[in-house]
N, C-alpha and C positions, 0 to 999 in steps of 0.2 A: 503209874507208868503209862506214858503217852500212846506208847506200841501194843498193849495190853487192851487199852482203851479202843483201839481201833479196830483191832482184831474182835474186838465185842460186837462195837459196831459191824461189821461188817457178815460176823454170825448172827445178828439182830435182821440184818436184811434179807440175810437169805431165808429164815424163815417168815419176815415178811411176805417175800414175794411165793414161798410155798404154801401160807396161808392164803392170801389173797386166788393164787390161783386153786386151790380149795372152794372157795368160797364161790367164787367161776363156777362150779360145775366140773370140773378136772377130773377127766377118771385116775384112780390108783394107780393104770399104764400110764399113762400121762405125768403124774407127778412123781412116780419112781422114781427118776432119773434126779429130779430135786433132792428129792428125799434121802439118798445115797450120799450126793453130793453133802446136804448138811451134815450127816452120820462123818463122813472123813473128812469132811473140814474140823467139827468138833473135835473131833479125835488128835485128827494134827494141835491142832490148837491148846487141849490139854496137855500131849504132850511138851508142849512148848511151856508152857507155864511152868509144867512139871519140873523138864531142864532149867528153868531159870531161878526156883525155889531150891532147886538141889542146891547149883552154884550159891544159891544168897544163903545157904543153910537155914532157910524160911521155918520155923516151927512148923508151920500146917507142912511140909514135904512129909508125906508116906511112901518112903520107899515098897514098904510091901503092897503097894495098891497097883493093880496092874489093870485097869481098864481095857475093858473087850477090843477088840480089832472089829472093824467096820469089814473084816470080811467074815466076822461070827457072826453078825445079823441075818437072819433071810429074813425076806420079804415075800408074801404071795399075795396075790391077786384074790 
């Protein structure tokens, strides 16, 4: 699926560029903000997959899998 593939793509990138700026010298204040940002894009993103396995009645859909919310992570310094 074309839309699937893109949305990889585009989760591909951005931890691209939070590696890369890692590898910079990036303090942990500094790439936070990345970091957060991948955590709920993934999340959107699995969900979305998730809805569209329900709808295809996908074998791999687990209903009982409830993946954390991007506001159960913390993160410290």
């Amino acid at each position: 699926m074309a839309e699937i593939d893109q949305a990889h793509q585009a989760l591909l990138e951005m931890l691209q560029q939070l590696r890369l700026a890692i590898l910079e010298g990036a303090t942990f204040a500094q790439v936070k903000p990345q970091l957060l940002a991948c955590v709920t894009e993934t999340e959107r993103h699995f969900q979305h997959e998730e809805t569209l396995r329900a709808a295809a009645t996908h074998p791999l859909y687990l209903s009982r899998c409830s993946p954390k919310s991007a506001a159960e992570f913390e993160f410290s310094a």
